[in-house]
C-alpha positions in Angstrom: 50.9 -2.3 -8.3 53.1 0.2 -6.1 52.6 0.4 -2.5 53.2 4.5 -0.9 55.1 5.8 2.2 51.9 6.5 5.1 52.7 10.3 5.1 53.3 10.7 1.4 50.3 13.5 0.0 47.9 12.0 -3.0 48.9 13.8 -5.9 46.5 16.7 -7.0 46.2 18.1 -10.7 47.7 21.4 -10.7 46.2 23.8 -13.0 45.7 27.7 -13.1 43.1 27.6 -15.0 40.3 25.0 -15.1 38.5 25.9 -18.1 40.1 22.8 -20.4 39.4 20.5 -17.3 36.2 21.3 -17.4 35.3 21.3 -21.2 36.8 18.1 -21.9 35.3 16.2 -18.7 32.4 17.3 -19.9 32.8 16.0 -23.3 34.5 12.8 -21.8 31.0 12.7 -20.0 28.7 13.4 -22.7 30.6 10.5 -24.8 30.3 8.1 -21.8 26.8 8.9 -21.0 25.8 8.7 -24.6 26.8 5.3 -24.2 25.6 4.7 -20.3 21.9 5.8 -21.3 21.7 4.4 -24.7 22.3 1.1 -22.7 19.6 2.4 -20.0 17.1 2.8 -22.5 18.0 0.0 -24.7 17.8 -2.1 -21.4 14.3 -0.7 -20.9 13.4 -1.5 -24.6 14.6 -4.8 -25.2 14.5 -6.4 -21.7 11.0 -5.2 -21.0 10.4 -7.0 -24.0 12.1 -10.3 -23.1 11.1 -10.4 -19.2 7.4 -9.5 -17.3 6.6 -6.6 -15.2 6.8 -9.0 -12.5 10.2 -9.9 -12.9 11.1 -6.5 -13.1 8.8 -5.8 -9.8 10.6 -8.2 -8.0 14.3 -6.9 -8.9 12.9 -3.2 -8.0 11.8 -4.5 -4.9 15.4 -5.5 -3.5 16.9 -2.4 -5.0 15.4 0.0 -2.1 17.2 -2.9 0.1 20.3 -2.2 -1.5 20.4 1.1 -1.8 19.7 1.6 1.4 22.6 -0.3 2.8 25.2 1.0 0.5 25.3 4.5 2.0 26.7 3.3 5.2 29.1 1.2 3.0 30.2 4.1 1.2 29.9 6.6 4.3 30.5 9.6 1.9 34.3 8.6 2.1 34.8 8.7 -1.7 33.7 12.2 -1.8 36.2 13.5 1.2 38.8 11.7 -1.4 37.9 14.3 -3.9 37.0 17.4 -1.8 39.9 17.5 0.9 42.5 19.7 -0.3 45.8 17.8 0.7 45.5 14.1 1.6 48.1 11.4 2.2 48.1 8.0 1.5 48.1 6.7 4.9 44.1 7.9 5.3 43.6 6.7 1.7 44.6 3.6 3.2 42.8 3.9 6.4 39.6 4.9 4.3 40.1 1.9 2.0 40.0 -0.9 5.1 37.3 1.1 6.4 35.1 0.7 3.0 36.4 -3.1 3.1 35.0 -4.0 6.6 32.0 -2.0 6.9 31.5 -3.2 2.9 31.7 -7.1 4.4 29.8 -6.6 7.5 26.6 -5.2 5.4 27.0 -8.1 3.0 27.3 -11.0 5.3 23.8 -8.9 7.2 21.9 -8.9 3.8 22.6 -12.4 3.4 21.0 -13.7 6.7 18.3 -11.4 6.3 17.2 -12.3 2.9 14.6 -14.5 4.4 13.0 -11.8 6.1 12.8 -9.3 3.5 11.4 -12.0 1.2 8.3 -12.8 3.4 7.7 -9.1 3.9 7.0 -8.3 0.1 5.3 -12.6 0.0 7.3 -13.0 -2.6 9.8 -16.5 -1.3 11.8 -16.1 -4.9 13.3 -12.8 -3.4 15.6 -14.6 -0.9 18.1 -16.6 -3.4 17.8 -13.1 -5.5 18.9 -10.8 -2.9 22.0 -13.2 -1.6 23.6 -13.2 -4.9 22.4 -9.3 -5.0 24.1 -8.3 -1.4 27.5 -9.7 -3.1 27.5 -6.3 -5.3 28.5 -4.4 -2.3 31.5 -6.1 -1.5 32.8 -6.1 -5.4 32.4 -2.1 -5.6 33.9 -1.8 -2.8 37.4 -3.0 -3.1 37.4 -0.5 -6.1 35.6 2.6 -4.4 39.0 4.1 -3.4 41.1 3.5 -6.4 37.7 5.4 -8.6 38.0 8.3 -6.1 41.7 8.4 -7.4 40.9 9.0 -10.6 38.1 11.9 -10.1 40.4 13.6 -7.8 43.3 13.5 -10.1 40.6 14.5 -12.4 41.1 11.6 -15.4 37.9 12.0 -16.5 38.7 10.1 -19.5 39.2 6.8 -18.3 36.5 7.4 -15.9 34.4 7.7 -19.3 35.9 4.5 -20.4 35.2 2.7 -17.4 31.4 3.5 -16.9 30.9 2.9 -20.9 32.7 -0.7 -20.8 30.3 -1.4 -17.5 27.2 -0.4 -18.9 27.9 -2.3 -22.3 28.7 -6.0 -20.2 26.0 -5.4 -18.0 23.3 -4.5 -20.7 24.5 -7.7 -22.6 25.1 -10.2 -20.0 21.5 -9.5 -19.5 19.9 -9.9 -22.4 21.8 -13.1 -23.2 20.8 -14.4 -20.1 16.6 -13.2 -20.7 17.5 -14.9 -24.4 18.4 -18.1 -22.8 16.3 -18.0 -19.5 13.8 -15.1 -18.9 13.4 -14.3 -15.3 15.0 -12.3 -13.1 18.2 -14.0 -12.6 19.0 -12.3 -16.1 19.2 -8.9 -14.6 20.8 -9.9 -11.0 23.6 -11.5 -13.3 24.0 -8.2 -15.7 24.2 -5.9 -12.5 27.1 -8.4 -10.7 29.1 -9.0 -14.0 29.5 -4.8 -14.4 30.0 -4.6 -10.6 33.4 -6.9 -11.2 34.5 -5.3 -14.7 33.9 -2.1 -13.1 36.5 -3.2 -10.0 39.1 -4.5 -12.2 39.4 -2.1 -14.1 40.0 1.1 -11.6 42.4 -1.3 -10.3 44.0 -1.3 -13.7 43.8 2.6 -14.5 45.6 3.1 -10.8 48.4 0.9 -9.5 47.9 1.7 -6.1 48.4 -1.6 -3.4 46.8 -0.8 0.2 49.0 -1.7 3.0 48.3 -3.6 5.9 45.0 -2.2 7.9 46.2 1.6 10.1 44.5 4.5 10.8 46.1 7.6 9.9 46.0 10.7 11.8 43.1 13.2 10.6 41.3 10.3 9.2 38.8 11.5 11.5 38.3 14.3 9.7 37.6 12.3 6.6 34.9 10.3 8.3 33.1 13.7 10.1 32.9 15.1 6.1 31.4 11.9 4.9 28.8 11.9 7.8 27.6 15.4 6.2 27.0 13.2 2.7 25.8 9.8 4.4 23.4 12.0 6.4 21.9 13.6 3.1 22.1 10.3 1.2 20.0 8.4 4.1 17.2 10.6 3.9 17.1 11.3 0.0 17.2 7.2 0.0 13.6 7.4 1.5 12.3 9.9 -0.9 13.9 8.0 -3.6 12.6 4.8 -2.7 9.8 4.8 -0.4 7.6 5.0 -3.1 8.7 1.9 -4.3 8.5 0.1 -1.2 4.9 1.3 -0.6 3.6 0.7 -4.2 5.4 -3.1 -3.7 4.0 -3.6 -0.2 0.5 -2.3 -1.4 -0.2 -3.1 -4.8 1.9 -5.8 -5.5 4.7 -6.5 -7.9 3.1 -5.9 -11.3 2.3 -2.6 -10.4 5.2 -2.2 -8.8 6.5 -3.3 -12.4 4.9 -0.4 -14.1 6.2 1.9 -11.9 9.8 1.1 -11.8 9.6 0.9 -16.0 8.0 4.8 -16.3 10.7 5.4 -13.5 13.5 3.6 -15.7 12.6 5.1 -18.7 12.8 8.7 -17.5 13.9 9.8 -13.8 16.8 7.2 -13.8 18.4 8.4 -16.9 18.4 11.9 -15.7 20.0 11.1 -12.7 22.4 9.0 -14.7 23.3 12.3 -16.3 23.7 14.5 -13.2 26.0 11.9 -11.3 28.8 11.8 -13.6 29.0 15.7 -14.4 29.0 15.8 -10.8 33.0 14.0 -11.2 33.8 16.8 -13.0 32.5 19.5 -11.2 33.0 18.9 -7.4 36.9 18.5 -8.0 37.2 21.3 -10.1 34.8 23.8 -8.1 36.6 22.4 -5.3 39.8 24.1 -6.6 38.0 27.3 -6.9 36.5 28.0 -3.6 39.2 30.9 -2.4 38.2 32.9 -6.2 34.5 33.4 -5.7 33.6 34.9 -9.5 35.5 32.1 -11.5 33.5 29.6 -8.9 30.3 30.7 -10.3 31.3 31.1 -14.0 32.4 27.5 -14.1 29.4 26.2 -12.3 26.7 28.4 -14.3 28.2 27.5 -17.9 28.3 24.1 -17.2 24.6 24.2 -15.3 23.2 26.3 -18.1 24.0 23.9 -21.0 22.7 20.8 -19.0 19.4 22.7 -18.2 19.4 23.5 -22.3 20.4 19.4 -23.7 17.7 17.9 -20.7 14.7 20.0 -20.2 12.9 20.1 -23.6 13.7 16.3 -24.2 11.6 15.7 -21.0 8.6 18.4 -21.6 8.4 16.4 -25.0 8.3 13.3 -23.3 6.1 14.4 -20.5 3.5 15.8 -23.0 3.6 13.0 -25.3 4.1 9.8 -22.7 0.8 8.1 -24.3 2.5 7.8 -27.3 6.3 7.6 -26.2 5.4 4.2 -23.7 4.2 1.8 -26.0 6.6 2.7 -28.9 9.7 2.2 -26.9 8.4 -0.6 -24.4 5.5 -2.0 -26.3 2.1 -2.3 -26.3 1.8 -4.5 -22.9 3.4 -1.6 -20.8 0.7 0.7 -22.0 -0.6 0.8 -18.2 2.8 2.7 -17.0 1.8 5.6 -19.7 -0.1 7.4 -17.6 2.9 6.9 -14.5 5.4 8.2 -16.9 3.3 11.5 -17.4 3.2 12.3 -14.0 6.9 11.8 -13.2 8.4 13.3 -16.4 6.8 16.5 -14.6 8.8 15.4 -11.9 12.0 14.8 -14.5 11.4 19.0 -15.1 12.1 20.1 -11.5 15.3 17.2 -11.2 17.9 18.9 -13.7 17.6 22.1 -11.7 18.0 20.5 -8.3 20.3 17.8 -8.8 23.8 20.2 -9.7 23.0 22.1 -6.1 24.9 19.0 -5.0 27.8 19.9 -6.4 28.0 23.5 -4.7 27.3 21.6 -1.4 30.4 18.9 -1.1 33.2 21.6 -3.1 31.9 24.3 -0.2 32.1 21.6 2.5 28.8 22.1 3.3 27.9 18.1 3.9 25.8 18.9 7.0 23.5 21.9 5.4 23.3 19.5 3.1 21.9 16.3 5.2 20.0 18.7 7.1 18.3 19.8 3.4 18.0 16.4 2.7 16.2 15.5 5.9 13.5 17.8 5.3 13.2 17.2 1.7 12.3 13.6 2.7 9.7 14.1 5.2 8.0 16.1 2.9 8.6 13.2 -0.2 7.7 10.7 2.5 4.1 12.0 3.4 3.6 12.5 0.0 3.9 8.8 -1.0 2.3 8.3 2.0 -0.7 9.7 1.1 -0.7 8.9 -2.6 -0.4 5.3 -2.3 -3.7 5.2 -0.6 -4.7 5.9 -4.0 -3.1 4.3 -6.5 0.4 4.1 -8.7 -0.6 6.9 -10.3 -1.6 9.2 -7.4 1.9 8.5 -6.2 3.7 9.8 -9.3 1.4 12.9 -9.6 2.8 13.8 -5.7 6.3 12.7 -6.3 5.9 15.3 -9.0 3.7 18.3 -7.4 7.1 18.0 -3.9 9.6 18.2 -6.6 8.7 21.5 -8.0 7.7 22.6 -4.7 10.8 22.0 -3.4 12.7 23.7 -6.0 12.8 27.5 -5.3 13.4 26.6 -1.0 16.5 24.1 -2.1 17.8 27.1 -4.3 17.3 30.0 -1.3 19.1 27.6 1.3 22.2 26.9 -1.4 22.3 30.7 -1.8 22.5 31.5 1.7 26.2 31.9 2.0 29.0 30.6 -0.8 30.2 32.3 -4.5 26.6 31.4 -5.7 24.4 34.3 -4.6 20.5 34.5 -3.9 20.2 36.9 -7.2 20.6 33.6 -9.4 17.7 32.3 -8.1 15.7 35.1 -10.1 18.0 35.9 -13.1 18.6 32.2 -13.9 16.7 29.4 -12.1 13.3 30.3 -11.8 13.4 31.5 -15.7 14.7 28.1 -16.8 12.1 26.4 -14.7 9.6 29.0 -16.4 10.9 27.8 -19.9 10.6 23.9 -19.5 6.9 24.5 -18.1 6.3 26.9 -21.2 7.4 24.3 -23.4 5.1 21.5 -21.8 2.7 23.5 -22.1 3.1 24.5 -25.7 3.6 20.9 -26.7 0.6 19.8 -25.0 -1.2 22.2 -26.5 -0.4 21.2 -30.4 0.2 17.6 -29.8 -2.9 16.9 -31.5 -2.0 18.1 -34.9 1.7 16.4 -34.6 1.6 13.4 -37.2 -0.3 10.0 -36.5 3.0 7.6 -37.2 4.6 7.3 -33.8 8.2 8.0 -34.6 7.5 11.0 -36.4 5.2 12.6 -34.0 8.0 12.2 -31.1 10.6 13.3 -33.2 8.5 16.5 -34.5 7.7 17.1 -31.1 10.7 16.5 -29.4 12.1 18.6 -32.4 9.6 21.5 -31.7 10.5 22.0 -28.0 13.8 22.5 -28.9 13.1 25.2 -30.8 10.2 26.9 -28.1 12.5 26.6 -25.2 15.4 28.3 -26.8 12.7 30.5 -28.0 11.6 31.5 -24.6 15.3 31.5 -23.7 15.8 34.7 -25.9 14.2 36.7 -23.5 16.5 36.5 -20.7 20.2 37.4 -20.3 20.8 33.8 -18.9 19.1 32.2 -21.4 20.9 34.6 -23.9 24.3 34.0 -22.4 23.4 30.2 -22.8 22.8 30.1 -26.6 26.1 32.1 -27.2 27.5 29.3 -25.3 26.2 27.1 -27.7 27.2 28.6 -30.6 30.5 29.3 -29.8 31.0 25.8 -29.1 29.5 24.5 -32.2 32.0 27.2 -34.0 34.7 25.7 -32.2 33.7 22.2 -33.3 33.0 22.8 -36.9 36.7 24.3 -37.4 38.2 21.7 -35.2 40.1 24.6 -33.0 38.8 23.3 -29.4 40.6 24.6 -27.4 41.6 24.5 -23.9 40.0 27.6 -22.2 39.8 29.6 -19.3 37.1 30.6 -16.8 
């Protein structure tokens, strides 16, 4: 551990062309995501199997709680780290002690209110669980700085390592602990033992000792860019999580259960996929902002072969969901079936909207961006408002409808200004939406005739919307450009010449 001189600048990978950056954090990502969701969905499969919807209800019931409190412990800070262009080490420091108190401040809150938040779901077990819980933010947060040292310096390969190794102790620590004891404890311990191997191990991949507590001149700045981020992550929490909170407050736990399972088994893998191509992007288009044309090129090829891995896995899904529950959860979650349908519609519209965040923090645009956010969750919010009136599934089927409403408005605000312009939204963004639909559609329309034996019939028809979206993807120059992408890659792979590129 090396200690730095207050005005010394954070190294910054230098690199004329980004196009081998890019390629191999997003293999780097692909390997390490491979691994994160496998865990996800083996998490879903075998835990669901060894604990009850209501011990998963009540663990889904402190994570709005959590969530909530962690954006004003993280204050957007990590993502200033990556987006300013020349930062010392003295507001590195400054922004680590600030992560550190306002980290122990939140935690030492969540603890005295644990009683509180218990007897507002009725549910006394939740105190003891949320006390252990609220130690999670402290944990992440001594490593939060030393992580945003590694995606600004762009080393997305022990980034890979290090979310692989965290998913992998905290999927077994968990299931150990269901094997031994099934109840909730078994996920609380999973989630705290990956939030400490997760902090020693950034602290590992970057020897870097804060000093003594000192804020550094235009550590201001650092906060005012952050407030852009918290801003947008305080009101996406409430269309994130709202529904939760209402379906826990009205229904109960074991629906609440259902819902979080259906939302586990699609929505949070997806997500899990658009966070960590997000550490590759934002530093790299953040490099790029003064050459408009290579700005765009990097962000479309990358966007384009997302949209083509994600979006006919989840038509498949979304089509097939009263198969695709009970084989991978079993037969007892049969009731979330009809959840999962509604919010894999959902999963169609996330893909496309999730990567806009990457053009706002590398343009600096963190206050468009809360402003977005703001009005995105008023809309979310009614929605679950009204829905819940109705039932779990009522509140999927809105969650779904706002999501694709929201899509083409999120896309015109994002093209306003910036190296993305508004033409996209027609030559490439409203076509890919147009093929994911089409392929729903197609699948939902032959699903009968698929084969009776429940692997087969998701793997044909998983297998079949491959081939219908890249079908319908023919048709466009985007879609076009996308396959050639594709191929060229898979050329490259086959005769084991990848090589570092240029865009």
């Amino acid at each position: 551990m090396t200690q730095r001189k207050s005005d010394e600048t954070v190294e910054t990978v230098a690199n004329d062309s980004y196009g081998g950056t890019v390629m191999r954090g997003s293999f780097y990502t692909a390997l390490s995501q491979g691994v994160t969701v496998g865990c996800q969905i083996g998490s879903v499969i075998i835990l669901s199997r060894l604990l009850t919807a209501t011990d998963f209800g009540l663990i889904a019931m402190i994570g709005p709680v959590i969530a909530f409190l962690s954006m004003f412990k993280e204050m957007g800070l990590l993502q200033a780290v990556i987006q300013k262009r020349t930062l010392t080490y003295g507001q590195l420091n400054s922004l680590f002690w600030i992560n550190i108190g306002v980290s122990l401040v939140l935690t030492i809150f969540l603890i005295l209110m644990a009683p509180l938040i218990a007897a507002f779901y009725n549910e006394p077990e939740l105190t003891w669980l949320i006390r252990v819980m609220a130690l999670n933010m402290i944990l992440t947060a001594l490593g939060a700085q030393h992580f945003a040292l590694l995606n600004r310096r762009m080393i997305f390969g022990r980034i890979a390592i290090n979310a692989s190794v965290v998913a992998i102790c905290t999927l077994s620590v968990s299931i150990c602990w269901a094997l031994i004891s099934p109840t909730p404890w078994a996920l609380v311990a999973g989630t705290v033992t990956g939030a400490v191997v997760g902090t020693v191990m950034v602290w590992v991949w970057v020897p870097w000792l804060p000093s003594r507590p000192a804020i550094a001149p235009g550590t201001g700045d650092l906060v005012g860019f952050g407030a852009g981020v918290t801003g947008f992550k305080l009101a996406n929490f409430f269309s994130r999580n709202l529904d939760s909170i209402l379906i826990g407050r009205v229904w109960g736990g074991t629906a609440l259960g259902f819902y979080d399972r259906a939302y586990k088994l699609l929505l949070f893998p997806l997500n899990r996929v658009a966070q960590p191509l997000s550490q590759v992007m934002v530093p790299v288009l953040s490099r790029m902002q003064d050459e408009p044309h290579r700005y765009a090129h990097a962000f479309f090829r990358v966007f384009g072969l997302m949209q083509l891995a994600i979006l006919p896995g989840v038509a498949a899904m979304a089509a097939m969901a009263d198969t695709a529950v009970p084989f991978l959860l079993g037969a007892q979650w049969t009731e979330s079936a009809p959840i999962f349908a509604a919010l894999a519609l959902a999963g169609l519209a996330q893909p496309l909207a999730n990567p806009t965040g990457w053009l706002f923090v590398s343009q600096g645009r963190t206050t468009e961006m809360a402003w977005w956010g703001l009005t995105s969750a008023l809309i979310s919010c009614a929605a679950f408002v009204w829905g819940v009136q109705y039932g779990v599934v009522e509140v999927a089927s809105a969650y779904a409808a706002v999501s694709l409403a929201k899509l083409v408005p999120l896309w015109l605000l994002i093209c306003r200004k910036g190296p993305v312009r508004s033409d996209s939204i027609r030559t490439r963004i409203i076509p890919l939406l147009c093929a994911g639909l089409t392929t729903y559609l197609a699948i939902m329309l032959v699903r009968d005739i698929l084969p009776e034996a429940a692997l087969v019939r998701l793997l044909s028809g998983i297998a079949l919307c491959y081939v219908v979206f890249a079908g319908v993807l023919t048709l466009t120059p985007f879609g076009r450009q996308i396959l050639a992408e594709v191929r060229d890659l898979a050329a490259k792979a086959l005769s084991g010449r990848i090589k570092k590129g240029a865009i």
